[in-house]
N, C-alpha and C positions, 0 to 999 in steps of 0.2 A: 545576529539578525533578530528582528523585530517577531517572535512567532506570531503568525494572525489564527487565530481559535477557527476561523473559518475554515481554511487549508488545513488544519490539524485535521479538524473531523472528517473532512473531505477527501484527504489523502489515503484516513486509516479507513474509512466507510468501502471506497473504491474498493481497496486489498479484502476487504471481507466479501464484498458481494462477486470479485471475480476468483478469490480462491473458493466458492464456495459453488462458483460453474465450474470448475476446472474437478472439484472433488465430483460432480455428478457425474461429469464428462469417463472420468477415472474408471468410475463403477460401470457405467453404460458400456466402454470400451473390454474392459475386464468380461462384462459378459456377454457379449457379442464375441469374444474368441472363447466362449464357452468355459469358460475359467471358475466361475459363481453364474450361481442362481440369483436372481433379484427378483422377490415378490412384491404385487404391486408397483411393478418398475415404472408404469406409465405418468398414476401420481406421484409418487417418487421424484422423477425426472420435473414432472412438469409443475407440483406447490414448490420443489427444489427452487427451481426457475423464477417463480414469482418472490420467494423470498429472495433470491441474489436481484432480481430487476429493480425490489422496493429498497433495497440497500441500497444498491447503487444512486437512486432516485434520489434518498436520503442526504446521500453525499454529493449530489448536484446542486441539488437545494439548497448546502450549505456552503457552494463554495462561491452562489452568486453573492453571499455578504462580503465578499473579499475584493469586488465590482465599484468602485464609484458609479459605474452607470449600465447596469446589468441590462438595460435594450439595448446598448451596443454589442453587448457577448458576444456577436454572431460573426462582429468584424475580427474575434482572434482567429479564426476559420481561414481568413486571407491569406495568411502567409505561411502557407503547408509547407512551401522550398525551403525555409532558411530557417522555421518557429519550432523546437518542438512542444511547446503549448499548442501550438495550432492542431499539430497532428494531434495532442490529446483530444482536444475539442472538438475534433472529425471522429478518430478511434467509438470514443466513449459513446455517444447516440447510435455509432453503428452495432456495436456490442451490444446495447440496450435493445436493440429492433431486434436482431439477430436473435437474444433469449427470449424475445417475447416471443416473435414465429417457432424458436424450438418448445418454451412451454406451452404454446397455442398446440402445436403437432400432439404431443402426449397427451393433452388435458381434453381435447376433440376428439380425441381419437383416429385422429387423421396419419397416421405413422404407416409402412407397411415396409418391406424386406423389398432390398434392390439384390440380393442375391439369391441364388437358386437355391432350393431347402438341402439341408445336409453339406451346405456348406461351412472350413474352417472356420470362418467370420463371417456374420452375420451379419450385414450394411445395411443400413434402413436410413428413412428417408431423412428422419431427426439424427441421427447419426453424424449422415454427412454435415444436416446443418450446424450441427455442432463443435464439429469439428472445423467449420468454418471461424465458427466466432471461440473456439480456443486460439486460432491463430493474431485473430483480433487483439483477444483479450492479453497476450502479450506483445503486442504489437504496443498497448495503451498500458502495461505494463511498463515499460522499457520508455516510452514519453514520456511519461508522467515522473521517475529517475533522471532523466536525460535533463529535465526542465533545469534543475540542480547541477547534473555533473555537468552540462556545458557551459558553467559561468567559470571560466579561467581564474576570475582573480579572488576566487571564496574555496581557498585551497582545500576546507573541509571535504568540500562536496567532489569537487573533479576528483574523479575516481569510478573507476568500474567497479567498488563495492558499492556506491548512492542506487542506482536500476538494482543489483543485484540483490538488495537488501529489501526495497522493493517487490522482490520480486515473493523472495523467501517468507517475508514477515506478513504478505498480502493470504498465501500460498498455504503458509501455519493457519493464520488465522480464519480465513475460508473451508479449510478441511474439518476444523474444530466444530464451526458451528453446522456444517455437513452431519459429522458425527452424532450432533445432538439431535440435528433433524431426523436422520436415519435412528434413534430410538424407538422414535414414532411412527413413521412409517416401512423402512427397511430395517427389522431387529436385527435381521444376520450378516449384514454388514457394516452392524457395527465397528467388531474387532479388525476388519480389514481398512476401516478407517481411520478409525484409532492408531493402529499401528505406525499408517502412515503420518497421521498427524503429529507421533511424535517423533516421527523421524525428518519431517518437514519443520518442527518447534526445534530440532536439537542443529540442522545443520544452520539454521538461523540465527540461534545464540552462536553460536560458532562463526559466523560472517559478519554479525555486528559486533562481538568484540573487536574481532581482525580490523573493522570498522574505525572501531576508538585505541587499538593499540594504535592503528596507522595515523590518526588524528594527533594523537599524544605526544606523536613525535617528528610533527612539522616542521621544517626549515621554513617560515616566513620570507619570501620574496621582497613586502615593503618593508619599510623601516619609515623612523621619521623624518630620514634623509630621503626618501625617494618620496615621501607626503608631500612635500612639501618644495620639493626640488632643489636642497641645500643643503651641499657636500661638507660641512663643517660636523668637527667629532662630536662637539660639546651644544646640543639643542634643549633648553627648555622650553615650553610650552606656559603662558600665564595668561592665558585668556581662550574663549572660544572664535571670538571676532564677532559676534554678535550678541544683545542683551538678552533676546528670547528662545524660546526654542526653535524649530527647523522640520521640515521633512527628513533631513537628513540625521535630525537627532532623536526622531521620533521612532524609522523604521528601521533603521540600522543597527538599534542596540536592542539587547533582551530584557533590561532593565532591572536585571537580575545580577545579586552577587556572583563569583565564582562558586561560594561554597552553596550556595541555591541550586544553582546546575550542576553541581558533584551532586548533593544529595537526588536532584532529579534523576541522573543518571542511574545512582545505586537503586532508585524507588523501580524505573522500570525493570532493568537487569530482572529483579524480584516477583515483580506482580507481572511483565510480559510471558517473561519463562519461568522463574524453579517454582511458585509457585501453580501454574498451570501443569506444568508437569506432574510436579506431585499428585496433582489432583487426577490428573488425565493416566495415571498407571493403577490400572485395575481397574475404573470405574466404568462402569456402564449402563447409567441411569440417567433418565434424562434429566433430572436436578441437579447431579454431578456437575454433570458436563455443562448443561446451561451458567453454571455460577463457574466455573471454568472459564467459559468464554468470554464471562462478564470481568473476571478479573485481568483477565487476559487484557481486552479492548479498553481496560483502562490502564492498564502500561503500555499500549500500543500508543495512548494519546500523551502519555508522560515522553514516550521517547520520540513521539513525532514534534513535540514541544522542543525535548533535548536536542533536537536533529537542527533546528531551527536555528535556537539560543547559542548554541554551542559554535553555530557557526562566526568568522571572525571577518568583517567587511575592512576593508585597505583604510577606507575612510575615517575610520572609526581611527586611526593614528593622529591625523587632524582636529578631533574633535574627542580627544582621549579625557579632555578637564571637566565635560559634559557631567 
């Protein structure tokens, strides 16, 4: 398939700005069962907030380039029963309101305790609201995966590792830049972020190879016996059936050799994980970890690229002489 740069950024933007509510949420919960202290929990929680809403923002922004006519956008919303685009497109603005009202709660100071004091856990009002839109944010999670694994005939993606890779690679890379935030303003939960984040980077390397071993070794459904609807053994192809180009020659291929999208491959493998890792064991500065993240987010867009290119459309047997 055709990667579009729009959806690339847009895809990997999303995954940082809701792994990076899902890290505050973590911390919030952790101490409200009394688990850690968090100083300054309030800005904390609530510039947290702003920085995951302006990401998100970011990646909404970019993914109306991917729109021939982005005042329509509003009509993908129609079809919530049968689209899950649609549902992303409801999800995603409700998550976005939902962080705003939680970091409006902490940053106003409008927060207070729904439970009785000397209570195990401590419920408060941003709490619950947050816990709302954690449920959201994998809700939009899981559609935004689903867009891919429900196309039957683009055997890369159908698969419950497309959401699940999603989910991990969103989840790493939100915790990361949580950690750096919490430099700044939570120092002492740093290491309990950290820790998590590289336990959230290593099960992710871990589910996107599982990824590309299961890709590697696809049994192909068409052929260019079924392209084409003709049961004979022996087919060559000497021509496309048309002088020019196509929509269909346009978005359907990567335009890329194979040994381009091997080398894409090895490049993220490299720059999403071992080298984020590397940098992320021991470090606790927030220069570290910021050039961390940044290397990170650019193997995120190498492999949201690879995710694309790698993938193999039916049609493309048709129009193989392209």
């Amino acid at each position: 398939m055709h990667p579009p740069f729009s959806m690339v950024f847009a895809t990997t933007l999303f995954g940082i700005g809701q792994g990076l509510f899902l890290a505050l949420m973590t911390v919030q919960t952790y101490a409200s069962a009394h688990i850690i202290q968090v100083e300054n929990a309030a800005d904390f929680y609530g510039w947290g907030s702003v920085w995951a809403l302006a990401i998100l923002a970011v990646g909404l922004f970019s993914s109306t380039f991917h729109l021939g006519h982005p005042e329509r956008a509003w009509r993908a919303a129609t079809q919530w029963r049968t689209s899950w685009l649609s549902r992303e497109v409801i999800a995603l603005p409700v998550l976005m309101a939902l962080i705003f009202i939680y970091g409006a709660i902490n940053l106003m100071g409008w927060d207070y305790s729904l439970t009785a004091e000397g209570a195990a856990v401590d419920v408060s009002l941003s709490m619950v609201v947050g816990w709302v839109a954690v449920l959201v944010n994998f809700a939009l999670f899981i559609a935004t995966g689903m867009i891919y694994a429900a196309i039957r005939f683009i055997q890369e993606w159908r698969c419950a590792l497309t959401p699940i890779n999603y989910i991990l690679l969103g989840s790493a890379s939100g915790f990361l830049a949580a950690t750096a935030l919490a430099t700044v303003m939570a120092p002492a939960q740093v290491i309990l972020l950290l820790d998590l984040t590289i336990i959230l980077t290593v099960v992710a390397i871990l589910s996107k190879l599982a990824h590309l071993w299961r890709n590697g070794r696809i049994k192909y459904k068409s052929n260019m016996q079924t392209a084409i609807g003709v049961r004979h053994t022996k087919i060559q192809q000497k021509a496309m059936g048309f002088m020019g180009g196509s929509f269909n020659t346009r978005e359907f291929f990567s335009h890329k050799t194979p040994e381009f999208i091997r080398m894409v491959k090895w490049g993220f493998i490299v720059l999403a994980f071992a080298v984020p890792m590397a940098m992320m064991i021991g470090a606790t500065t927030t220069s570290s970890l910021v050039i961390a993240a940044v290397i990170q987010y650019a193997g995120l867009v190498m492999e949201r690229w690879h995710f694309f290119a790698s993938a193999n459309h039916p049609q493309n047997l048709y129009y193989q002489t392209v």
